[in-house]
N, C-alpha and C positions, 0 to 999 in steps of 0.2 A: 698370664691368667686365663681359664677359661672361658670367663664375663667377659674378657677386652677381644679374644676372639670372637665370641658370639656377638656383641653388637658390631666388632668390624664387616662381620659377615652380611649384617642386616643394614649396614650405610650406607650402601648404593640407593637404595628405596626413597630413604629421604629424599632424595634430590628429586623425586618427582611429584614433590607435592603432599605427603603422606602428611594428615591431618594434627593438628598438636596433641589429641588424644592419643593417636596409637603410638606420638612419640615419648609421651609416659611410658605406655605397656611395654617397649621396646628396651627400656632403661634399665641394663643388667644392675643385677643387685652385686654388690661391689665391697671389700670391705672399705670404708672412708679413712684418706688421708688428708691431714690438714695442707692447705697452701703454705708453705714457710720461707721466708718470715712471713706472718702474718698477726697483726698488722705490717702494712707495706712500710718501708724505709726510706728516707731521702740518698738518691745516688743506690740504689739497692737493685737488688733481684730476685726477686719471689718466683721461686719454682714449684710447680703442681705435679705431683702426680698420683696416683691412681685414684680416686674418687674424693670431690668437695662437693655437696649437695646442700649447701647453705650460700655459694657464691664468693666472688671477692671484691674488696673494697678499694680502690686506690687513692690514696687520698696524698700523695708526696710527691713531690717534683723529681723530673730525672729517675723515673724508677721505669726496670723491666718488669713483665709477666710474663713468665716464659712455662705454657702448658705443653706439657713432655707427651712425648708418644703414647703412654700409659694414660695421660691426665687428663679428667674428663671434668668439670666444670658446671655446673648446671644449680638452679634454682628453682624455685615454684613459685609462683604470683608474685614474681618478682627479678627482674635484670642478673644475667649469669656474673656479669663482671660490672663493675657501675666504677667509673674514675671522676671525679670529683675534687682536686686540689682547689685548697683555701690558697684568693691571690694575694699571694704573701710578695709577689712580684709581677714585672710586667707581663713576662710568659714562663709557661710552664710546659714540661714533656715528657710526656711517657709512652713505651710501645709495647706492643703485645704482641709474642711469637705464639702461635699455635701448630703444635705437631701432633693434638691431640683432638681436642673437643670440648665447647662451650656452646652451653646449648641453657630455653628458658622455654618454659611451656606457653605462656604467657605474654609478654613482656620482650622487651631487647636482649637478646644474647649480649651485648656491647653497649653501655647505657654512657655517653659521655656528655658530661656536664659541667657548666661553666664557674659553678665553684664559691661558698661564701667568702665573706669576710673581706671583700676587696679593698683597699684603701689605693689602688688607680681605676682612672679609666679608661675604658677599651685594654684591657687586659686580656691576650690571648693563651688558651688550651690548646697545646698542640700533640695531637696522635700519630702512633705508628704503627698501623696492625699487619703483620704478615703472617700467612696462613700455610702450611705447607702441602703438598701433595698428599692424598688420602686423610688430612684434616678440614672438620668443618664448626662455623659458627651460623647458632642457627636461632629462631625465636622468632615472636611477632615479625621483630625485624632483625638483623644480622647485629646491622650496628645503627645508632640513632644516636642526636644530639638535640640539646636540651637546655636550658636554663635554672638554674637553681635560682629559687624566691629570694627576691632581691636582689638580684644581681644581673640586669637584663641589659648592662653596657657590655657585658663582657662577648670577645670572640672565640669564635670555636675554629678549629680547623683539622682535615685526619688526610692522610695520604694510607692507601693499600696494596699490597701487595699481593694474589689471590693464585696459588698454585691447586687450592682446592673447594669447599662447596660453601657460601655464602646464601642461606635459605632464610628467605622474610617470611612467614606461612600465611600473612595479612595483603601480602603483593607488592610489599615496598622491603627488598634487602636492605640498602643503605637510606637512610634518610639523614640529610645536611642541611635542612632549608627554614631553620630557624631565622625570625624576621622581626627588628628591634626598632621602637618608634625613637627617630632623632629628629629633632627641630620640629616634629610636624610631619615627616615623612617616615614610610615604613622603608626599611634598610635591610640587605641579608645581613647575618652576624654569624654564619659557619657554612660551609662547603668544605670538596676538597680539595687537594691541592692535586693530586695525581692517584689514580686507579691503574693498578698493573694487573690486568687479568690475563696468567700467562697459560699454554696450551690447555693444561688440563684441569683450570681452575673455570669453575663454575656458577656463577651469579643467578640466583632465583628469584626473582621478584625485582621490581626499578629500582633506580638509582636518582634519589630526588634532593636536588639540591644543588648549586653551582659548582662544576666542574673544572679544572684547570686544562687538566692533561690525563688523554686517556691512551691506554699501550693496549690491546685486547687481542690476545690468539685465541682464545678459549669460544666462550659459550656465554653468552648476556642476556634471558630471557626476561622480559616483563611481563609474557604473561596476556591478557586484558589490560594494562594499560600501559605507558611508555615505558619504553626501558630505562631512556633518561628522560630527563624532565625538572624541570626549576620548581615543581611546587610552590610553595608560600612564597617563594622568594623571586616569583615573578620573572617577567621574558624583559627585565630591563638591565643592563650591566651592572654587575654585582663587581663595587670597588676591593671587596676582599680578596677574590680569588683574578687569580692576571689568566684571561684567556689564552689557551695553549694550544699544542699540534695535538691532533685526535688521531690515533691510526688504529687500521684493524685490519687485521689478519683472519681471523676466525670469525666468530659468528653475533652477530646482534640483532634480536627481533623479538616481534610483538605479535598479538593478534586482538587490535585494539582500535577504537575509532579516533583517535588520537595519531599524532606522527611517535615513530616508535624511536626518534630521540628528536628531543624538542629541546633546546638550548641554547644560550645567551654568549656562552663563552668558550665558542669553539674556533678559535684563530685560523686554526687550515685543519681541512680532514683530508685523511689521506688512507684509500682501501685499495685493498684485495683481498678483501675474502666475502661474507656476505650480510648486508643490510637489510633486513624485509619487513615487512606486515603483511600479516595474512587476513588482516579485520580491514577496514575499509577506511582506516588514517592513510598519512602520509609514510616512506620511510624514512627523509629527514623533513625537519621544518626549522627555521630558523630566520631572523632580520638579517643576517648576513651573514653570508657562504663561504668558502672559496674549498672545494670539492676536489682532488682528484682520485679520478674510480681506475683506477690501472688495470692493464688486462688479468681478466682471471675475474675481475672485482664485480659483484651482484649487485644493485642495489634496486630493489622492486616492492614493488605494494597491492595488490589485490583492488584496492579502492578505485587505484583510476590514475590517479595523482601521487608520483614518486619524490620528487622535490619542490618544496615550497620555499622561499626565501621572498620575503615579505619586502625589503629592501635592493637589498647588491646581491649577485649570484656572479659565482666565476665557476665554472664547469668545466674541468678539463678531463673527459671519457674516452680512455682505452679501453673499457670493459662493458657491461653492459647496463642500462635503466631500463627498469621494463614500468614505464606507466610516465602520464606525464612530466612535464617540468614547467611549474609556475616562478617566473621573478618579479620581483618589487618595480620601483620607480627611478632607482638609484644610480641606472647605468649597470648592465651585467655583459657577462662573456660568456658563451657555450663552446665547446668546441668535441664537435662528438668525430670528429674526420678518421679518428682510428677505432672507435669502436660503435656501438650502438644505445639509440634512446628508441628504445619499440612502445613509441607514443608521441604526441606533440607536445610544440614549444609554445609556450605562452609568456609575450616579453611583456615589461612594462613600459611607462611614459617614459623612461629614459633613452639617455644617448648609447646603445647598444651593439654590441660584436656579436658576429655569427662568424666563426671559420669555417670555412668549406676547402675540401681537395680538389685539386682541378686533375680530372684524370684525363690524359692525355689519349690514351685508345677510342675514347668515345667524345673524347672534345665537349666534355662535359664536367659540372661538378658534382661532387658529393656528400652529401653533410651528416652522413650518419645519422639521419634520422626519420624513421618509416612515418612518420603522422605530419597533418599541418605545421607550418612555422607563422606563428604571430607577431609580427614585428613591433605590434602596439605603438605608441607613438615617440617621439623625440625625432633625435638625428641620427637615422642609424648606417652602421659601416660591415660590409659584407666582405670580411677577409680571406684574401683566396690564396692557399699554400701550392707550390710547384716544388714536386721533387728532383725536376728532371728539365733539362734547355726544353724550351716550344716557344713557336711562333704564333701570336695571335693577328689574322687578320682581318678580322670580324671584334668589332665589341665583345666586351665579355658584361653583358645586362646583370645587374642586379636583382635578386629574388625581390619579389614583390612589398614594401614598406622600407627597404636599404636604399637610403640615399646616397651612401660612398661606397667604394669602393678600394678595396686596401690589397697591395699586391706584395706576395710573404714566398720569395722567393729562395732555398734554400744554398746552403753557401755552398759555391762550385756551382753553382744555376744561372742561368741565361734567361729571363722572357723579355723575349721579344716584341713589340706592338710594331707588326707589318707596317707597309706600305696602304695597306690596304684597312688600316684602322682606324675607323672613325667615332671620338666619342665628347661627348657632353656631361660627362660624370666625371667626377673629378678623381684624382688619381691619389691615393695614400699609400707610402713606403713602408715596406716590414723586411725582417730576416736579414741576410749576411750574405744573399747572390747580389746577381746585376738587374736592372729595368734597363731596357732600352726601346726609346720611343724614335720611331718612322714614318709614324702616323699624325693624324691630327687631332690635339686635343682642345676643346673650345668648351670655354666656360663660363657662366654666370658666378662670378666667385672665385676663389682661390682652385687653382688646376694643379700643384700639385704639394702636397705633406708628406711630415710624416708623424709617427709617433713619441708625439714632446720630450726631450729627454729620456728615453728609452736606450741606454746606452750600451744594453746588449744588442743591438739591433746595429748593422754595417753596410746599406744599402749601398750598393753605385747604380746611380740613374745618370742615363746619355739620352739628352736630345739630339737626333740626328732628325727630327721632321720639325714641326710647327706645334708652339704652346701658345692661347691666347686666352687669357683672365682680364675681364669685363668685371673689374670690382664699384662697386657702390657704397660703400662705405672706407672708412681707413684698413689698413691691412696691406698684404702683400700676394701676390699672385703667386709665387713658389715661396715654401717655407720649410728649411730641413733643418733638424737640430742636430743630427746625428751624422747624415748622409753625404754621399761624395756627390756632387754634382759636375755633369762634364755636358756643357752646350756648346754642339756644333752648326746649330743649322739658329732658327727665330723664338724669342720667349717675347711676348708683346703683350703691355700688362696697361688698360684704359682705367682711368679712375681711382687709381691705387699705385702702389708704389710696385716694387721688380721682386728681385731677388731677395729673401733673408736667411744668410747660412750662419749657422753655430758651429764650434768643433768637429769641423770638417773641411776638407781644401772645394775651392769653385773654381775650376778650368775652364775658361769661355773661349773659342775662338770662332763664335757666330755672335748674334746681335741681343743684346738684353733692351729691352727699352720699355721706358714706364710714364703713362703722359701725367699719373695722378701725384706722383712723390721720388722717394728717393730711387734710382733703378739699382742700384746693391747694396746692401747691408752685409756687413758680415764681424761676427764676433768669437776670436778665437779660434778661427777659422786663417786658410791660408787661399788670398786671391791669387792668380795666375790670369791675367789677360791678355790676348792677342789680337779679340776681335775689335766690337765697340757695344759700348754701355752707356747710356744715356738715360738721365732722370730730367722732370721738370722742374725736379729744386737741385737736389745734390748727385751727382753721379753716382758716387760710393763713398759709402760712411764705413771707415778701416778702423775697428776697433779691438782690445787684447789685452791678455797679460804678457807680461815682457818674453820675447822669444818668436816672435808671431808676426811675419812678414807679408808683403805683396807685389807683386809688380805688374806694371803695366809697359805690355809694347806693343798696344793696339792705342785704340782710342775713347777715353773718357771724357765725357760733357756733362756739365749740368747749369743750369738758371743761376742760380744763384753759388754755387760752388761746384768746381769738379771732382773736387777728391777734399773730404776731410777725412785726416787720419791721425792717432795717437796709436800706429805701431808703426817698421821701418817699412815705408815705403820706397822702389828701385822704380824710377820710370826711364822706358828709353823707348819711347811713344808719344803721343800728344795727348796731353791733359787741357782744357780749356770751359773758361765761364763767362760767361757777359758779368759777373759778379767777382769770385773773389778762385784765382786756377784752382791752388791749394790752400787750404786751414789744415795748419799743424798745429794737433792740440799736444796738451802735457803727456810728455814722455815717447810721442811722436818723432820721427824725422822722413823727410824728402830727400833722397840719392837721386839727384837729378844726371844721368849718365850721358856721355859721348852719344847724340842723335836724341837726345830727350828733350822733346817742346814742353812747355807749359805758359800757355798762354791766360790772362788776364783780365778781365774788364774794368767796369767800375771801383771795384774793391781792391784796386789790384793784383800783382801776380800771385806771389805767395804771403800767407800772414802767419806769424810764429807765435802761439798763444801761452804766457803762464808762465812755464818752468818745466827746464829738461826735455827743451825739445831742439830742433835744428834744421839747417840743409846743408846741402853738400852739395856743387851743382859743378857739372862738366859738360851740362848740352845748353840751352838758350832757355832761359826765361824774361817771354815779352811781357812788361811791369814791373812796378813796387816790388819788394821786399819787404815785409813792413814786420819789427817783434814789439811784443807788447805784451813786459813782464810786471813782477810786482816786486818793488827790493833790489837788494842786492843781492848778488848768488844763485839767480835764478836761472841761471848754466842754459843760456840760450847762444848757439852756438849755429853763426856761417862759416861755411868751408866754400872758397874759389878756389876753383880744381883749373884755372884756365880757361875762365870765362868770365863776361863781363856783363852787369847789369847794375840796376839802380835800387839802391838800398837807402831805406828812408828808417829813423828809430823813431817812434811814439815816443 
């Protein structure tokens, strides 16, 4: 028709704001076809094309509207499309394809509402609009949801699709932020579940309302004021919609005093392309973060202040921030080492990471960031990445408020801490290379960690010089859950206990000794000793699930016990206690081998605790023997390999 070219001719214009007046005058006169079926059909599909000038009504479960290329849609003082299903059921759904145009001078292009007649509650409306390339929905607002009188239990929820122009003329395209009083509390009762705004598809006005999951290549303008944003439905977690991954490709921005996306329910965002305000908000705000800006990826604000996160913030920047970075009290992570923050860091009261690059040409670090760093208070740890083997023989000091220090050495990497190292800060393991220490490390406190349970992380740290932890409370002077440890030279631990390995082997052939507690703990992990370990209660405490061995053929001692273990322990060394050599707990056993002492005191030599445990002995042990089960069948079990000692049964 010539009408449908001539307003295709004139659509581009809309999308820049063109007032609802001239989108009257614009409106080809057309001859009108009805939408058919019409009235809409349960399980149906009502097809529009060339011109409805009265709107359409949905009012049935499981039905499409499907607006053809030709079909153009449109109402006066009044919603283009208005869906409305009576809940005749828990939930209901309908979707709307548009390859044409819906449009309201007035009023919502997309009016969705929650529907009489319910006989449940909390009864959900569920939407599906997708839009195609060179079609648009357009009005007050794009799309908007709503309550029908009497019916304010009900839920609402729309996922979109958007290949082309979504114009709110009012400054809000999407509104979802319907908000229902229960018990006494205001509640959201509709968002979406997902926005797909793909290359060429373009959003005019914000998006107000809890969000799940956003896909964006396109164009997301808000305009003066946020592009997202909770509206009524407040910056508190919205139980309807499950917080999702955010990604953007193309473009979202504002020119507002406001953050030009504010919201509650963003699980990880993840950019390249560009985030900005050009008014004096923020360009994201939110209680919790967790950000990566990948190369290529913009994200800047004109105000001052580019990311606010009022709680937790985890930043991970290969691309660029231009303006501050504010974080909460939560504990946050920045790590700008590959790209740039062109403005400063402003941390909170929490326990805080900073990564930094250690670059090696100028024996310096990096941190990717031109402005101040605020460390604010807590306990914080300055993570240093190595790409490459170096020798440190000098301290490597922490930036000014970082209390630790964390060394994130990459796999196939070597750092080394010379001969010539001397430090008072305590040492924290990262990454999948090696630490090896030459130097001397002394500390008030625990000298060396790592990161709890992080078990992408495959540290091997070597002491080849001197560790010494000066603890004051309970604790342990080294504590690795992940990492390999290999002591060849002194670890001396006053006031606290030695060693604590998790899922990890401890190779000792230098001195572990601990005057406050146990000198080795280890769980799940695989002992290998040569040297000697000394505690002033237990030597070492061997503990596991089945599979998970130790030996010793050096020397263990402790006060009250030298070795209790419930995995197989091999000794063909001396074991010895003024208390009790060995406690074999359940599921435990002693290999006492050809040249293996285990000597005794008070409590005798060895004690066999429980059920399903044993020894086996072919070297000498001086004392008792003592088991001490419960019942019958509690498979406690000595082996004489050709040796002779004194066995006593409780």
């Amino acid at each position: 028709m010539v009408g449908s070219a001539s307003w295709r001719r004139r659509r581009v214009s809309f999308a820049f704001g063109t007032s609802a007046l001239v989108w009257g005058v614009l409106v080809p006169v057309l001859a009108e076809a009805q939408c058919a079926p019409e009235p809409t059909v349960v399980g149906g599909t009502t097809i529009c094309s060339g011109t409805d000038a009265n709107g359409v009504r949905i009012t049935t479960s499981n039905t499409v509207l499907n607006v053809a290329g030709d079909g153009i849609v449109i109402n006066t003082g009044a919603p283009a499309v208005t869906v409305e299903i009576p809940n005749a059921t828990y939930s209901s759904f309908t979707s709307i394809a548009v390859s044409g145009r819906i449009s309201s001078d007035t009023q919502s292009g997309i009016l969705l509402l929650s529907g009489g007649g319910s006989t449940y509650s909390g009864t959900t409306t569920q939407l599906s609009l997708k839009v195609d390339e060179g079609a648009s929905v357009s009005g007050a607002t794009a799309l908007a949801m709503g309550q029908t009188p009497g019916n304010t239990s009900a839920l609402l929820v729309a996922d979109i699709d958007n290949a082309g122009t979504l114009i709110g003329t009012s400054g809000v395209a999407l509104r979802g932020d319907v908000v229902a009083a229960s018990y006494g509390y205001a509640s959201s009762s509709s968002g979406f579940t997902s926005i797909m705004n793909r290359a060429t598809g373009v959003i005019s006005g914000s998006v107000v309302g809890p969000v799940g999951r956003v896909t964006n290549a396109g164009l997301i303008d808000g305009g003066a004021s946020s592009a997202f944003t909770s509206g009524a439905a407040g910056t508190s977690y919205p139980y309807l919609i499950w917080p999702g991954t955010w990604t953007n490709t193309g473009t979202i921005q504002s020119n507002s005093a406001v953050a030009t996306i504010v919201s509650s329910t963003i699980n990880s965002l993840k950019n390249s392309g560009t985030i900005a305000n050009s008014g004096s908000g923020a360009a994201i705000s939110s209680s919790y973060l967790d950000i990566q800006n990948d190369a290529g990826g913009q994200i800047s604000s004109s105000g001052g202040t580019a990311i606010i996160s009022s709680n937790y913030l985890r930043l991970i920047n290969a691309g660029t921030v231009t303006g501050n970075v504010v974080t909460g009290n939560s504990g946050s992570t920045i790590d700008s080492t590959a790209g740039t923050i062109d403005g400063s860091v402003l941390f909170g009261s929490g326990d805080d990471i900073l990564v930094v690059r250690y670059d090696a040409a100028s024996a310096s670090i990096v941190t990717g960031i031109t402005g101040s760093i605020n460390a604010g208070g807590g306990t914080n740890t300055e993570q240093v990445k190595f790409a490459g083997d170096v020798t440190l023989n000098t301290g490597v000091a922490p930036l000014s408020g970082f209390q630790r220090l964390m060394l994130d050495p990459a796999s196939g990497t070597t750092v080394t801490l010379g001969s010539g190292f001397v430090s008072n800060t305590a040492l924290i393991l990262s990454g999948n290379g090696a630490v090896v220490n030459q130097g001397q490390i002394t500390t008030n406190g625990p000298a060396v960690t790592d990161i709890s349970y992080s078990f992408g992380n495959r540290v091997t740290f070597c002491n080849d010089g001197a560790i010494a932890a000066a603890m004051s409370s309970f604790g342990y002077g080294i504590t690795l859950s992940n990492d390999r440890f290999v002591n060849n030279e002194t670890v001396t631990v006053t006031g606290g206990n030695g060693v604590s390995m998790s899922y990890n082997d401890l190779v000792n052939t230098g001195t572990i000794s601990a005057t406050g507690g146990v000198g080795v703990d280890v769980f799940d992990a695989v002992l290998t000793n040569s040297g000697t370990i000394s505690g002033s209660t237990i030597g070492a405490t061997l503990n596991g699930n089945v599979g998970y061995t130790a030996s010793n053929s050096g020397t263990i001692r402790g006060a009250t016990a030298g070795v209790s273990t419930g995995i197989y322990l091999t000794n063909t060394g001396t074991i010895s206690s003024s208390g009790v050599g060995v406690q074999v707990q359940p599921y435990g056993y002693l290999i006492n081998g050809a040249g293996g002492v285990v000597n005794g005191g008070t409590g005798g030599a060895v004690t066999v605790n429980s059920f399903n445990a044993g020894v086996a002995n072919a070297g000498t042990i001086n004392g008792d023997v003592t088991f001490s089960g419960f019942g019958s069948g509690n498979n406690l079990i000595y082996f004489a390999l050709g040796a002779t000692v004194t066995v006593r049964r409780a």
